[in-house]
C-alpha positions, -999 to 999 in steps of 0.1 A, spaced: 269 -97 37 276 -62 52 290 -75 82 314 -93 64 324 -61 41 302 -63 15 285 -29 0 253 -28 -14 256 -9 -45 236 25 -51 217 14 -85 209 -20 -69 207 -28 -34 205 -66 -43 236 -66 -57 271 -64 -33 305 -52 -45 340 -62 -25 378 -54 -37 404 -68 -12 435 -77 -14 445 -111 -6 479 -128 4 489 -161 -14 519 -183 -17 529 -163 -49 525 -126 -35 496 -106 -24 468 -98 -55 440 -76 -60 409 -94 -62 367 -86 -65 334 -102 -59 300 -96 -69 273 -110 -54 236 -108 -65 209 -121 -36 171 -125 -45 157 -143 -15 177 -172 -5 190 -176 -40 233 -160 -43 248 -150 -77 285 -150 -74 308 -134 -92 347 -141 -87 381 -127 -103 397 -154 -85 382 -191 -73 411 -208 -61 417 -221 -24 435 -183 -19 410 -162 -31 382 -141 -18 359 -165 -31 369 -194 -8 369 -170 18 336 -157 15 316 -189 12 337 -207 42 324 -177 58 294 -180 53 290 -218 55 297 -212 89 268 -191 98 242 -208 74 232 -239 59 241 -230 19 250 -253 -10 273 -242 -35 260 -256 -70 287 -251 -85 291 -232 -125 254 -217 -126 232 -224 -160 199 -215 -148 189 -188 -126 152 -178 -117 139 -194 -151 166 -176 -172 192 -200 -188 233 -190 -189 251 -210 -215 285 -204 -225 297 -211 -260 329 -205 -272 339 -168 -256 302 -160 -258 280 -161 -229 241 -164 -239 212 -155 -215 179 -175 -227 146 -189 -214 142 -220 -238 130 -244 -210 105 -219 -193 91 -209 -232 84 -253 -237 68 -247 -205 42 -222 -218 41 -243 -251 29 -271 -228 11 -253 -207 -12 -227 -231 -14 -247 -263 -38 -273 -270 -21 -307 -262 10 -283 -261 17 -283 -302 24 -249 -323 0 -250 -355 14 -257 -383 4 -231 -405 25 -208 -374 59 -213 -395 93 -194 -383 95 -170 -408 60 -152 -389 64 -122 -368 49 -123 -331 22 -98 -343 5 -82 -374 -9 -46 -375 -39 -55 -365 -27 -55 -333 -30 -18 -325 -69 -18 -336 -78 -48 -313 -60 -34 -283 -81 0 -291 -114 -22 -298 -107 -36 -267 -106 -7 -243 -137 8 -259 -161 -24 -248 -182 -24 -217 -167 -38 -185 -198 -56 -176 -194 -76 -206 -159 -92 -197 -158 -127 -197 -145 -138 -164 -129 -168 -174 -113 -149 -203 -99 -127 -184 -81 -149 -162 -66 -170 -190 -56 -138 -206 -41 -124 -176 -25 -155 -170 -7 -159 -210 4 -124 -212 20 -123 -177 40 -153 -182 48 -139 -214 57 -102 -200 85 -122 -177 101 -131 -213 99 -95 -225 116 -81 -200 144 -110 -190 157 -122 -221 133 -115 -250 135 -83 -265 118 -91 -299 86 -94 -282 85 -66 -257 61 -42 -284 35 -70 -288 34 -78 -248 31 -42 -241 4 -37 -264 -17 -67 -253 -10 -54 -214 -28 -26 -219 -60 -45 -225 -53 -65 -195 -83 -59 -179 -105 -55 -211 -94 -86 -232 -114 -100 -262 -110 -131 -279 -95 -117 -304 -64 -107 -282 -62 -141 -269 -53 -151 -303 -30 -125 -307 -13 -133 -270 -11 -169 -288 5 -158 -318 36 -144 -298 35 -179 -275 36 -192 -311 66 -170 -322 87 -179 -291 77 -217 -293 93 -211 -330 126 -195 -316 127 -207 -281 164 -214 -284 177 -183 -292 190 -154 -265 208 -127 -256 245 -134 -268 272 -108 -250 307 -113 -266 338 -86 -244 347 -64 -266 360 -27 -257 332 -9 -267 315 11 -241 278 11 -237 254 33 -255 215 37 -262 195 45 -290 157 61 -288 130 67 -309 93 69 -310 60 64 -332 47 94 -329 9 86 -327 -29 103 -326 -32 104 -289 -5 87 -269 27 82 -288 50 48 -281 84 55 -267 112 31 -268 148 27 -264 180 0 -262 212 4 -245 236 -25 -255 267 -37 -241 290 -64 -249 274 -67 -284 239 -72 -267 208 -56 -256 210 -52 -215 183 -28 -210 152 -21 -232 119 -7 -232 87 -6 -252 62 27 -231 32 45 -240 38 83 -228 15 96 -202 5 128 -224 -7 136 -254 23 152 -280 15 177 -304 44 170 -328 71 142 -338 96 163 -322 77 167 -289 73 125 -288 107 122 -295 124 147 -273 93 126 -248 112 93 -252 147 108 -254 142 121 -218 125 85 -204 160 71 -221 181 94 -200 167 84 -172 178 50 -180 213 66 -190 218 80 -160 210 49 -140 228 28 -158 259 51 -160 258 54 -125 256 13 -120 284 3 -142 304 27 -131 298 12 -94 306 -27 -112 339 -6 -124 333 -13 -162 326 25 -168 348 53 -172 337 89 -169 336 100 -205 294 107 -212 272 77 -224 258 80 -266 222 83 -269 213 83 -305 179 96 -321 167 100 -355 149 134 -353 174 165 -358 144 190 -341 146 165 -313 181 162 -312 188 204 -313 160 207 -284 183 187 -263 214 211 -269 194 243 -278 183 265 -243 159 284 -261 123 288 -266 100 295 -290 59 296 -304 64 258 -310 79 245 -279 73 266 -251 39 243 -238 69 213 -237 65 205 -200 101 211 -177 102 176 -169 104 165 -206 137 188 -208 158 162 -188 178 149 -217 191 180 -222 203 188 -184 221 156 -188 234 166 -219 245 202 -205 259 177 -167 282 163 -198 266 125 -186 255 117 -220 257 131 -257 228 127 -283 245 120 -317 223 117 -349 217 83 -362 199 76 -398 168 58 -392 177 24 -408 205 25 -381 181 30 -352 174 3 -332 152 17 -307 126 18 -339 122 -21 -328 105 -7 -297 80 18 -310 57 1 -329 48 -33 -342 68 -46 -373 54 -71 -396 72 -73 -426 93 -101 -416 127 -92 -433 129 -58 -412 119 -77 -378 147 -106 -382 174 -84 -394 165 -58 -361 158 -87 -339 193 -105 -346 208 -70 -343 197 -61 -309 199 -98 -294 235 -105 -313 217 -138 -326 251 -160 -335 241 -167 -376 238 -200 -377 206 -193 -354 193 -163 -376 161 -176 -397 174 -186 -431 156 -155 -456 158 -155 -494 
């Protein structure tokens, strides 16, 4: 791909950028391609695909150095499904969920008590991962654990591809992957239950003009607080996640300004990589947050009696902020969406509404609610 002037970009080395211009019988034009490589599979993205463009160029190219097939208009791609409907493109894992259905379920049926209207967990949740961790290790079952492991891996590749409404229950149950109970199990079920319920929705980007911009939050906790956060784009979640922190925090506005730093990470990474794809301009990236004593600390220089034991490396939302790459506006927390990621929701009205939100669930798709 180098060789034939492809760059690898910065923020992914998997993915290759080219702009050339090329001559055709109606005047020379300006044309790009993306290209996305994970082993011997190509992604291929085109401005132009006639018999003049860069496209036909490329792939005559490369036919000549190497037996490749061009499938034509992809729809599935490493398990992950690309539909387009309308002027909305939707990125879903329907066939790989009937897979796990068939696969993990006894003669591959949902219960029927399981309806739609369920959330993937229940608070319980949070007790049995803690019950969990506090049992003997000599008292795993081995063939437990391997079925366990097995469930929540093959649902983790959901959480973080195209299923965003699950990432909080699959990041609780991974923490008892090497301590599971049957209780888990059952739980691990439930959100193989959920997605067997909803396989056929995704992740629905419609263009629109507005730029992309995160939201974070956390649940502050006793010990180790959950921090999560969203960026969206083109309607549509595109990057999420669902963490515990690595220390304990003292206050909300510790946890907070704790996750608002692990989202400008994020930020800055995905600033950096769009602006490579050249659908970025310079002006800084929104972060959102719901805590105004977080939200000063990441403007505010100083110090006092109730922050100065913050660790440095928790500051770095505000050295972004001062670099003028992002700005942390204050958003009511009914607004935030990164709540979605910070704890496990189980009234069923609040999960659907955030859930449709995030993923930009096309209504006639959204669970029908009194």
């Amino acid at each position: 791909l180098k060789s034939y002037g492809l760059v690898p970009c910065h923020g992914d080395p998997c993915v290759f950028t080219m702009e050339k211009e090329m001559q055709t019988p109606d005047g020379p034009r300006k044309e790009r391609l993306f290209i996305g490589v994970y082993v011997d599979d190509m992604f291929v993205l085109s401005s132009h695909d006639d018999e003049h463009s860069l496209y036909h160029h490329f792939t005559a190219k490369l036919q000549d150095s190497w037996d490749v097939e061009d499938e034509g208009p992809v729809s599935d791609l490493l398990n992950v499904e690309i539909e387009r409907v309308g002027d909305c493109v939707i990125l879903k894992q329907a066939a790989y969920i009937k897979k796990l259905v068939a696969n993990y379920l006894a003669d591959g049926v949902i219960p029927p008590s399981h309806q739609a209207s369920k959330t993937p967990a229940d608070d319980s949740l949070t007790q049995l991962v803690a019950d969990a961790l506090c049992q003997d290790a000599a008292d795993i079952d081995p063939v437990l654990l391997k079925k366990y492991q097995s469930l929540v891996g093959a649902l983790l590749y959901c959480a973080v591809n195209t299923r965003p409404d699950v990432a909080v229950s699959v990041g609780y149950l991974c923490r008892a992957m090497g301590k599971p109970t049957p209780e888990l199990y059952e739980a691990a079920q439930r959100v193989l239950f959920y997605l067997g319920r909803h396989g056929e929705i995704g992740l629905c980007y419609r263009g629109d003009d507005a730029p992309c911009s995160g939201m974070t939050d956390s649940d502050w906790g006793v010990k180790h607080s959950t921090s999560g956060f969203v960026f969206k784009l083109s309607q549509a979640a595109i990057s999420w996640a669902s963490k515990r922190q690595p220390s304990v925090a003292l206050s909300s506005c510790e946890a907070e300004l704790m996750a608002a730093s692990e989202a400008a990470k994020e930020a800055a990474f995905l600033g950096d990589y769009l602006a490579e794809l050249g659908v970025r301009d310079d002006s800084p990236m929104r972060l959102a947050m719901d805590n105004q004593a977080g939200r000063d600390l990441a403007y505010n220089p100083e110090h006092h009696s109730r922050t100065k034991h913050i660790q440095r490396r928790h500051y770095f939302v505000r050295e972004m902020v001062e670099d003028f790459r992002i700005t942390v506006p204050f958003v009511g927390t009914n607004d935030n969406d990164a709540d979605f990621f910070t704890k496990v929701i189980s009234k069923s009205t609040k999960f659907f509404e955030l859930r449709d939100r995030i993923m930009n669930v096309p209504s006639h798709q959204r669970l029908s609610r009194a």
